[in-house]
Short mmCIF file of the C-alpha atoms (twelve columns), coordinates in Angstrom:
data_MODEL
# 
_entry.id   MODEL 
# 
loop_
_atom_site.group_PDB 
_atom_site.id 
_atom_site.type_symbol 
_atom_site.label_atom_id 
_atom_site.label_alt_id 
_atom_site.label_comp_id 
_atom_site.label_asym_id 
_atom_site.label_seq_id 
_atom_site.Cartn_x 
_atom_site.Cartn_y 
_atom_site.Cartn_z 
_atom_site.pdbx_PDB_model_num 
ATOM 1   C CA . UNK A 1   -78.440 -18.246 235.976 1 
ATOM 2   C CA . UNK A 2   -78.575 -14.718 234.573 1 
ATOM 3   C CA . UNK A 3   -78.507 -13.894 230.988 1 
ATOM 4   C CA . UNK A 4   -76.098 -11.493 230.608 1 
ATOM 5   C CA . UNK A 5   -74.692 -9.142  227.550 1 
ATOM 6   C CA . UNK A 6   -71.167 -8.917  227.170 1 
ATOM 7   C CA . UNK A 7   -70.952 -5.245  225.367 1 
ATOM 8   C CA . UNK A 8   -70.360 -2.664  227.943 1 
ATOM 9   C CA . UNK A 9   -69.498 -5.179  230.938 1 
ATOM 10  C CA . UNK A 10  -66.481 -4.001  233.212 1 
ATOM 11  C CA . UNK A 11  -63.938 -7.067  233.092 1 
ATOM 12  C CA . UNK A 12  -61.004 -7.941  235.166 1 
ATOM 13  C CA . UNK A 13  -58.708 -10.710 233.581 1 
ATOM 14  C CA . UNK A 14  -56.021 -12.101 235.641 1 
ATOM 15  C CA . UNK A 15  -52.960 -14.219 233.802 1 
ATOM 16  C CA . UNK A 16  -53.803 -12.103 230.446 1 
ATOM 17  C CA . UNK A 17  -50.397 -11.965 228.952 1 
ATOM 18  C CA . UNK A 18  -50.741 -15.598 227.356 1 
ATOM 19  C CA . UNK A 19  -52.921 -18.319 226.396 1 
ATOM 20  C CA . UNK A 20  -56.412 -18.471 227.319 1 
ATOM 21  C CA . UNK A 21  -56.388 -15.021 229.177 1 
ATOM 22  C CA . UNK A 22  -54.957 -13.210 225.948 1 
ATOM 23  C CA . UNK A 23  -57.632 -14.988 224.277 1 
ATOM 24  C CA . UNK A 24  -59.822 -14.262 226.634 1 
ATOM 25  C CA . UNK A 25  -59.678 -10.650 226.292 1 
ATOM 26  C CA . UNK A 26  -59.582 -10.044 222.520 1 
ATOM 27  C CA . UNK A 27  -62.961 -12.130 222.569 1 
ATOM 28  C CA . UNK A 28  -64.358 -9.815  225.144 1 
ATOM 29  C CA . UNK A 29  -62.712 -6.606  223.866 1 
ATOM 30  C CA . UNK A 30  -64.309 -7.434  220.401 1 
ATOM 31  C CA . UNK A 31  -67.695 -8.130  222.072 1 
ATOM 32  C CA . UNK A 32  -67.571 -4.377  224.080 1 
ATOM 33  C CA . UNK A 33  -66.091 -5.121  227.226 1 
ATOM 34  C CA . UNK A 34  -64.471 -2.745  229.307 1 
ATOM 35  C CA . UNK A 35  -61.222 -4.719  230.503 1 
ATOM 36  C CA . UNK A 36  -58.103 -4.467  232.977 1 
ATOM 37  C CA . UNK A 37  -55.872 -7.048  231.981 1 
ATOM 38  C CA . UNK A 38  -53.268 -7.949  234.829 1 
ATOM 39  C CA . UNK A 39  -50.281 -10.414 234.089 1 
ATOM 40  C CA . UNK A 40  -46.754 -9.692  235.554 1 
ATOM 41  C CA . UNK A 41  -45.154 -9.210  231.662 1 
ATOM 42  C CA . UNK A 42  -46.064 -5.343  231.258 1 
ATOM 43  C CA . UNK A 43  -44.509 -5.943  227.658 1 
ATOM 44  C CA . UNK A 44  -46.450 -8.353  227.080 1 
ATOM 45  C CA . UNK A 45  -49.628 -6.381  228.515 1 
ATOM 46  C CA . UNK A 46  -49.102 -3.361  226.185 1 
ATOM 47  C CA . UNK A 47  -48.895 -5.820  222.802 1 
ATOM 48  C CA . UNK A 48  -52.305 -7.049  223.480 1 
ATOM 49  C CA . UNK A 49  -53.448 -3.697  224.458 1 
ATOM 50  C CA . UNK A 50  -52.388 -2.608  221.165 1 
ATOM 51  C CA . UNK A 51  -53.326 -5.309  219.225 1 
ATOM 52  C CA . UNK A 52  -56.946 -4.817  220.586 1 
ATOM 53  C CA . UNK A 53  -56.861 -1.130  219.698 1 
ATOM 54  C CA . UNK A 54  -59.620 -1.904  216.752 1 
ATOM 55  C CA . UNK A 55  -61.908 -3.891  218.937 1 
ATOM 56  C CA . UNK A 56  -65.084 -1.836  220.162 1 
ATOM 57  C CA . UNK A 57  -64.297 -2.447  224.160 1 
ATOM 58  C CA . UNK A 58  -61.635 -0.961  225.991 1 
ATOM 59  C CA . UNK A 59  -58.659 -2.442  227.552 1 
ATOM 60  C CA . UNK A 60  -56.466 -1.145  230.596 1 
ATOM 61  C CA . UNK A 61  -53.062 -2.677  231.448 1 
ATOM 62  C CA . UNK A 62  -51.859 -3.404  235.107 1 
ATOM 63  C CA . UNK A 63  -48.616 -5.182  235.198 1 
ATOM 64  C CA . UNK A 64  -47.943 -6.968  238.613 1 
ATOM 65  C CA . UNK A 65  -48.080 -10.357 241.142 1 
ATOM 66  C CA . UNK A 66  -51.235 -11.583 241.898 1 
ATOM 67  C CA . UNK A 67  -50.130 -13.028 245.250 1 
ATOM 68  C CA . UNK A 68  -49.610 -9.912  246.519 1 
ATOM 69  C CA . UNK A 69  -52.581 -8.582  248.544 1 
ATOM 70  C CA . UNK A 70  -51.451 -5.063  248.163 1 
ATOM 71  C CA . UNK A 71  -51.472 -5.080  243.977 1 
ATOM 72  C CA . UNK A 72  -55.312 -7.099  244.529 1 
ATOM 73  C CA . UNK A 73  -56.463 -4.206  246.206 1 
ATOM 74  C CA . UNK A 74  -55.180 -2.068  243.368 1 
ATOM 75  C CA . UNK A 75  -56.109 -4.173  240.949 1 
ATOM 76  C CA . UNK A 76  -59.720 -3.738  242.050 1 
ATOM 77  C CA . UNK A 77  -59.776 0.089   242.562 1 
ATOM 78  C CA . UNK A 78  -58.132 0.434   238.768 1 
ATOM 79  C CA . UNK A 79  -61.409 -1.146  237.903 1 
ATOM 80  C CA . UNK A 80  -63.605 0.956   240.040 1 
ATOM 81  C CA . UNK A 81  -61.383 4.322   238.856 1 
ATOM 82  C CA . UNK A 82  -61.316 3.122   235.111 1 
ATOM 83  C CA . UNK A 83  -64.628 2.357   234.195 1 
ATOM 84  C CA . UNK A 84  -66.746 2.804   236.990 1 
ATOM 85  C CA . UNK A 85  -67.224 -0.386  238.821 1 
ATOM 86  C CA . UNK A 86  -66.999 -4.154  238.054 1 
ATOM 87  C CA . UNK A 87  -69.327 -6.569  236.295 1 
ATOM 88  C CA . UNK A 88  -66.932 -9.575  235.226 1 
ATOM 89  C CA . UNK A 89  -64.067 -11.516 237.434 1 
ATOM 90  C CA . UNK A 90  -61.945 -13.935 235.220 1 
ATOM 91  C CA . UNK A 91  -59.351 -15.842 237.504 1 
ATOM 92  C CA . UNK A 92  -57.277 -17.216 235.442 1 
ATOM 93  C CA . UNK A 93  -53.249 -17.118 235.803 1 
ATOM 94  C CA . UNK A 94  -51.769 -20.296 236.841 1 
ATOM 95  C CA . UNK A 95  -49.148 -22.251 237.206 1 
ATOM 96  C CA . UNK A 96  -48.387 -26.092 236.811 1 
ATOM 97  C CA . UNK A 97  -46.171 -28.418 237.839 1 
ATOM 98  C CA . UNK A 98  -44.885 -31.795 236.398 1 
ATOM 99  C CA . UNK A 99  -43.492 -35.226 237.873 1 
ATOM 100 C CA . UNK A 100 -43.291 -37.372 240.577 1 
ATOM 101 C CA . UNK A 101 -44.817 -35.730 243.959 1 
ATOM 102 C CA . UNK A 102 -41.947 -38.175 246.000 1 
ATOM 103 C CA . UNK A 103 -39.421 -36.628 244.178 1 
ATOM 104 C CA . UNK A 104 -40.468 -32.687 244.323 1 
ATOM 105 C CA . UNK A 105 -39.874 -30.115 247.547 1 
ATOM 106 C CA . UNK A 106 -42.406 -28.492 249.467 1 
ATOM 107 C CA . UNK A 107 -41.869 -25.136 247.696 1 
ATOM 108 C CA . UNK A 108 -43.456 -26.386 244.518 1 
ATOM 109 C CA . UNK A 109 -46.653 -27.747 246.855 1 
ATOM 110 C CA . UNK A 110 -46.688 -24.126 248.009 1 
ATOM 111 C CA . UNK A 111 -46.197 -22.000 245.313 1 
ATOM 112 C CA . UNK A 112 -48.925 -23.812 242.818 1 
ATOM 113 C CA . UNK A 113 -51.483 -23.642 245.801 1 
ATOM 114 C CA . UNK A 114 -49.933 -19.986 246.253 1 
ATOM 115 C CA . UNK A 115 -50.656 -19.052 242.615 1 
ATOM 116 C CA . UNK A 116 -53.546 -21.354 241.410 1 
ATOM 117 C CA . UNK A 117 -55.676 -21.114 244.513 1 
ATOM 118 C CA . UNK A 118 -55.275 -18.982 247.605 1 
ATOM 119 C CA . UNK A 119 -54.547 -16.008 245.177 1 
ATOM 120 C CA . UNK A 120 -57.777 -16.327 243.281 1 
ATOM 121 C CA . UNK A 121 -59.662 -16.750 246.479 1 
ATOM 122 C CA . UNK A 122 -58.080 -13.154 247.613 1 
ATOM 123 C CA . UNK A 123 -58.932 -11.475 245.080 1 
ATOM 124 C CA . UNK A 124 -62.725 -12.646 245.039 1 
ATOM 125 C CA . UNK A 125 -63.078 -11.847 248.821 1 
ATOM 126 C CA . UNK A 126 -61.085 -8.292  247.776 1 
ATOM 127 C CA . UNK A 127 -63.726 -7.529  244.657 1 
ATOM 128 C CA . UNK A 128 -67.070 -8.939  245.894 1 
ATOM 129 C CA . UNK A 129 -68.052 -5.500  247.416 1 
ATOM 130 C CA . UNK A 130 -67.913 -3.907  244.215 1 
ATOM 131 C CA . UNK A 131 -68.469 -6.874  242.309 1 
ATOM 132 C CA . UNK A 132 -72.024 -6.462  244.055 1 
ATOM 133 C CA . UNK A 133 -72.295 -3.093  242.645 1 
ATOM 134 C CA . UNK A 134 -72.464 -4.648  239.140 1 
ATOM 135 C CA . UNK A 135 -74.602 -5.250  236.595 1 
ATOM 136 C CA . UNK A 136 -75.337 -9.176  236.333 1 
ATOM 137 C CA . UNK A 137 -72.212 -10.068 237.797 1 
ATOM 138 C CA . UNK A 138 -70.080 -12.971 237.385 1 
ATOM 139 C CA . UNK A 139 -67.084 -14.915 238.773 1 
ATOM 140 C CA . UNK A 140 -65.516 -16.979 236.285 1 
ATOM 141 C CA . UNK A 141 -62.512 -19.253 237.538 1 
ATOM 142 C CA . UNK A 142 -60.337 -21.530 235.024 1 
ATOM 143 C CA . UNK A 143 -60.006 -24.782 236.592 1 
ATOM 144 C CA . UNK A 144 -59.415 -27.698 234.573 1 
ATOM 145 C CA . UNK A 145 -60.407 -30.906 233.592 1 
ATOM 146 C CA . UNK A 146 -58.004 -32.553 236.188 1 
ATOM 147 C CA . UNK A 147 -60.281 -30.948 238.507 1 
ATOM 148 C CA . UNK A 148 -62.798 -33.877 238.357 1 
ATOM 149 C CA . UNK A 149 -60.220 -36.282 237.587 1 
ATOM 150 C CA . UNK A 150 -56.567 -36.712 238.982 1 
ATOM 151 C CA . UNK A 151 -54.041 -37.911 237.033 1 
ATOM 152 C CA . UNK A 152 -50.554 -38.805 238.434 1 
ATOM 153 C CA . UNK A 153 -46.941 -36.842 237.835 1 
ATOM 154 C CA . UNK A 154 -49.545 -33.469 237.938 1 
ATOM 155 C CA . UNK A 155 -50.653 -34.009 241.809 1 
ATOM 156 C CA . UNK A 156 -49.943 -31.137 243.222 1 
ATOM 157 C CA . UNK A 157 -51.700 -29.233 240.337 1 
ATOM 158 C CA . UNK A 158 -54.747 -31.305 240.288 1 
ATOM 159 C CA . UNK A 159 -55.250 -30.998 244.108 1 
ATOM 160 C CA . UNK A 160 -55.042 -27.114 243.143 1 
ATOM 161 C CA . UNK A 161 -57.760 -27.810 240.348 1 
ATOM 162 C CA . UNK A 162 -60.199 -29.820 242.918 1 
ATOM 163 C CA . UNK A 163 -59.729 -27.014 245.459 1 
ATOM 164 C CA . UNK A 164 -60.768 -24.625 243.018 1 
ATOM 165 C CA . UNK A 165 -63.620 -26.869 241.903 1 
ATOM 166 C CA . UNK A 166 -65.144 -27.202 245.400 1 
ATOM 167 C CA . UNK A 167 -64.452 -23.556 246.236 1 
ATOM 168 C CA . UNK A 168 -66.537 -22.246 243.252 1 
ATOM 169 C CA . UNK A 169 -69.904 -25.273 243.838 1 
ATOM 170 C CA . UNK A 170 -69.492 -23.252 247.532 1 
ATOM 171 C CA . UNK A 171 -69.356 -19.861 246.762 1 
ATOM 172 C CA . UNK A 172 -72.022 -19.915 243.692 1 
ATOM 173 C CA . UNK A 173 -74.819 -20.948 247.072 1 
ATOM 174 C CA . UNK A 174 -73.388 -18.571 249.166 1 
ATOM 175 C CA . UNK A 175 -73.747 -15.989 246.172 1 
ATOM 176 C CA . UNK A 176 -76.797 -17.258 244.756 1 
ATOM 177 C CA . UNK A 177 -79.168 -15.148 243.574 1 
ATOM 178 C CA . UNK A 178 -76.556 -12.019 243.789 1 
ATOM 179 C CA . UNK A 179 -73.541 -12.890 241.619 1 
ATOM 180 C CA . UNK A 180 -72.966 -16.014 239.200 1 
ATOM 181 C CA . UNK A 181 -69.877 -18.393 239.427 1 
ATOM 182 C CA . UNK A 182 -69.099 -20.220 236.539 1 
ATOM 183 C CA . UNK A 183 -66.083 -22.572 236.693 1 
ATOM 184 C CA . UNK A 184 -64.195 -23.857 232.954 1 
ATOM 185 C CA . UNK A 185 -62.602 -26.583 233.075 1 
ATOM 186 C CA . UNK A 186 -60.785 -27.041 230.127 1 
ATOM 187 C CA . UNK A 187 -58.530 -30.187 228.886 1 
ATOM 188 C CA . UNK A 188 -54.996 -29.476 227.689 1 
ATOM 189 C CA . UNK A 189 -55.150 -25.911 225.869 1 
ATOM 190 C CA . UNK A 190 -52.368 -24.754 223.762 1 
ATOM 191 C CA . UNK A 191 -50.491 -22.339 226.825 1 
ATOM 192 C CA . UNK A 192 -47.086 -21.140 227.896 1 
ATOM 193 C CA . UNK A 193 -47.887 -23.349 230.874 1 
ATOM 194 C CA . UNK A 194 -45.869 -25.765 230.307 1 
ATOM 195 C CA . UNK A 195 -43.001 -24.054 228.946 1 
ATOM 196 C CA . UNK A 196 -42.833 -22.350 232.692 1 
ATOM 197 C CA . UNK A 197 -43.691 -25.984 234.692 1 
ATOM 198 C CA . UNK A 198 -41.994 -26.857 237.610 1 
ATOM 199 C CA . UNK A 199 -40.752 -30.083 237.867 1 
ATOM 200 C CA . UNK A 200 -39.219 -32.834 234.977 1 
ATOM 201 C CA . UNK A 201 -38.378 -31.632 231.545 1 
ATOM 202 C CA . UNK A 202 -39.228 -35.186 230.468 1 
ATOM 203 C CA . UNK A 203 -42.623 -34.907 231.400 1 
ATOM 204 C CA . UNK A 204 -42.680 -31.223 230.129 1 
ATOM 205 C CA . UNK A 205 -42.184 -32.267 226.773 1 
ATOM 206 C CA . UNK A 206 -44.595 -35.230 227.057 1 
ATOM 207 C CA . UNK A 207 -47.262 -33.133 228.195 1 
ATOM 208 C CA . UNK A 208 -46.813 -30.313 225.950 1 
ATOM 209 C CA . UNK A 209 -46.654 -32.873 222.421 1 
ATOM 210 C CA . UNK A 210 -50.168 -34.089 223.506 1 
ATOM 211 C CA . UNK A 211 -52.934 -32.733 221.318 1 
ATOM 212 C CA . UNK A 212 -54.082 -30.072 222.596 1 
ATOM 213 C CA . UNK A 213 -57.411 -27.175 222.061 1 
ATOM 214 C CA . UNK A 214 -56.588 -23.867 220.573 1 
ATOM 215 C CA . UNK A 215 -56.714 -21.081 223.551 1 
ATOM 216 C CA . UNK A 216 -58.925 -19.137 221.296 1 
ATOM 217 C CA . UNK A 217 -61.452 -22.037 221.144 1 
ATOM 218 C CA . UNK A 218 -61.367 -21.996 224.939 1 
ATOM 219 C CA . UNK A 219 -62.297 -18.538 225.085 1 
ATOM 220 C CA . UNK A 220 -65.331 -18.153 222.597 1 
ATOM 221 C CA . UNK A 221 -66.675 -20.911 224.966 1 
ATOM 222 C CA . UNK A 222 -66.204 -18.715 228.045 1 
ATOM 223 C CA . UNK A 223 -67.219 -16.134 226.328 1 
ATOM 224 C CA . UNK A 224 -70.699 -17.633 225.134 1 
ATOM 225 C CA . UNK A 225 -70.668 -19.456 228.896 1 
ATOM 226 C CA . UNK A 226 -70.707 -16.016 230.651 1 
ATOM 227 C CA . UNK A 227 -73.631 -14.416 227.914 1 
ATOM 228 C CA . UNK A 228 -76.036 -17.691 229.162 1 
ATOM 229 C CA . UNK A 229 -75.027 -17.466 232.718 1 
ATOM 230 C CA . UNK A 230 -73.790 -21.365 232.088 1 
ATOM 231 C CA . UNK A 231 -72.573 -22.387 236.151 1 
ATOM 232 C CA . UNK A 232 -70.280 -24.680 234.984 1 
ATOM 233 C CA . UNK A 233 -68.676 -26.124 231.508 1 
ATOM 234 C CA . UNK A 234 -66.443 -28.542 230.417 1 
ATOM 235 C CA . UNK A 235 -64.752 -27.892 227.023 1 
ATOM 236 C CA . UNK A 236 -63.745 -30.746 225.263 1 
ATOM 237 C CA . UNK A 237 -65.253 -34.414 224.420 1 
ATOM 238 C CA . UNK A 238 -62.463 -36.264 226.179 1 
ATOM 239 C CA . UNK A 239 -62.813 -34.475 229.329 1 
ATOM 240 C CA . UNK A 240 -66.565 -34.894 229.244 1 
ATOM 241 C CA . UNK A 241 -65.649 -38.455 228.823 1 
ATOM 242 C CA . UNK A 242 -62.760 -38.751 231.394 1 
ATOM 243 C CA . UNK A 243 -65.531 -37.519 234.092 1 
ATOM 244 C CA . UNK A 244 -68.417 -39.149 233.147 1 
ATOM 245 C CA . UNK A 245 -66.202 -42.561 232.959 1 
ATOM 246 C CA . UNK A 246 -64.764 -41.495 236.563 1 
ATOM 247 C CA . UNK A 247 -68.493 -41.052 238.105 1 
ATOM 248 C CA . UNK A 248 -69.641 -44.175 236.513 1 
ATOM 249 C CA . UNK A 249 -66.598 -46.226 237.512 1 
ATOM 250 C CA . UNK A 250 -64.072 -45.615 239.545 1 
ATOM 251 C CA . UNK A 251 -62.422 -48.414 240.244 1 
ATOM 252 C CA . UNK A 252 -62.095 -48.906 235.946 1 
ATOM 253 C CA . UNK A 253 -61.225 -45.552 235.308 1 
ATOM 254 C CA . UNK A 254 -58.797 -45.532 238.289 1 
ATOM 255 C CA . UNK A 255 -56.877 -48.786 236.396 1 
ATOM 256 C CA . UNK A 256 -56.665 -47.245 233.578 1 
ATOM 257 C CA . UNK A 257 -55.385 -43.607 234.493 1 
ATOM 258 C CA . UNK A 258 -52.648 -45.988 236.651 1 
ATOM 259 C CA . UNK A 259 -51.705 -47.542 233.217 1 
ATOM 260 C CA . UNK A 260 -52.186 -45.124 230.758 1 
ATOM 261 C CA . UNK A 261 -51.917 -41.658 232.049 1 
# 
């Protein structure tokens, strides 16, 4: 676990145009960061540019799909053309879906696995070589909560969450000593998320009247996560609860997720 300062670290940010990405960057920008934030709102990208104008790091805007292999590759070489190289990976856009998994189509399976997973993966395995380049690099994914503990009407989102989970416990051995992985897993955050979930409106609105942590809070934890080198951290007292409850008893926690959740 490598100590690492924040001031003068080459960032990427994926998913930056709202929530904890936005967040995410104006912590780092005020810190000193060099940044390319990537979301596919370029509108959206320039107001947080601007907004970040007074901040001592530097921020770079790159509007496009990260599913597509060709924009990863030009994500990465905007980095490498920008500022030099890379020192900082944040995977973080995502996508969720809401409601009964009988009752959805295969192209919701696909396209949360598409966005939430298998794109993230890409553009690790795309950045690594100059990730390796860095200074005290680090891999951060967003995962969540609900990847320790599934919950239902969120299935094919939580399976996304777990896959991310066991990727990152993987790939920090593989990595070890070179390059850190540190995986957030936050409880519900205050996002667009759920205004753009797939799947029942009821559940949308259930979901998204929960209370929920401040995307900014989420961030200065990252942010003080990556300085320490932290592998792993879970962000709120509930989730801490929800998995410790879940390691200690399943067969409890699993009756009461079946009645409550």
């Amino acid at each position: 676990m490598a100590r690492r300062q924040i001031a003068g670290a080459r960032a990427i940010i994926t998913g930056a145009s709202s929530g904890i990405g936005r967040e995410l960057a104006r912590e780092l920008a005020r810190e000193g960061a060099q940044i390319v934030i990537t979301a596919r709102r370029d509108e959206r990208l320039n107001e947080l540019a601007q907004q970040t104008e007074s901040a001592s790091g530097e921020v770079y805007c790159l509007a496009g799909d990260i599913s597509d292999s060709e924009f990863r590759q030009q994500l990465i070489q905007t980095a490498e053309d920008q500022f030099g190289g890379l020192d900082i990976l944040v995977n973080n856009a995502g996508i969720t879906g809401i409601g009964p998994f009988a009752e959805a189509d295969e192209q919701r399976l696909r396209k949360i696995m598409e966005v939430n997973f298998f794109a993230p993966l890409e553009t690790i395995r795309a950045a690594l070589p100059t990730l390796q380049q860095g200074k005290n690099p680090i891999i951060v994914n967003i995962g969540s909560v609900l990847g320790h503990r599934a919950v239902p009407k969120k299935s094919e989102y939580c399976a996304s969450k777990f896959a991310m989970h066991g990727f990152s416990d993987a790939l920090r051995a593989e990595l070890a000593p070179q390059v850190d992985v540190l995986l957030v897993s936050p409880s519900t955050t205050k996002s667009e998320i759920f205004d753009k979930a797939m799947g029942d409106d009821f559940y949308q609105i259930a979901w998204s009247q929960k209370k929920v942590m401040p995307a900014a809070t989420v961030a200065r934890i990252t942010a003080k996560a990556i300085r320490q080198g932290r592998h792993e951290v879970i962000l709120s007292t509930g989730g801490k609860l929800l998995v410790w409850l879940d390691r200690l008893c399943p067969p409890i926690m699993n009756r009461l997720i079946a009645k409550y959740a």
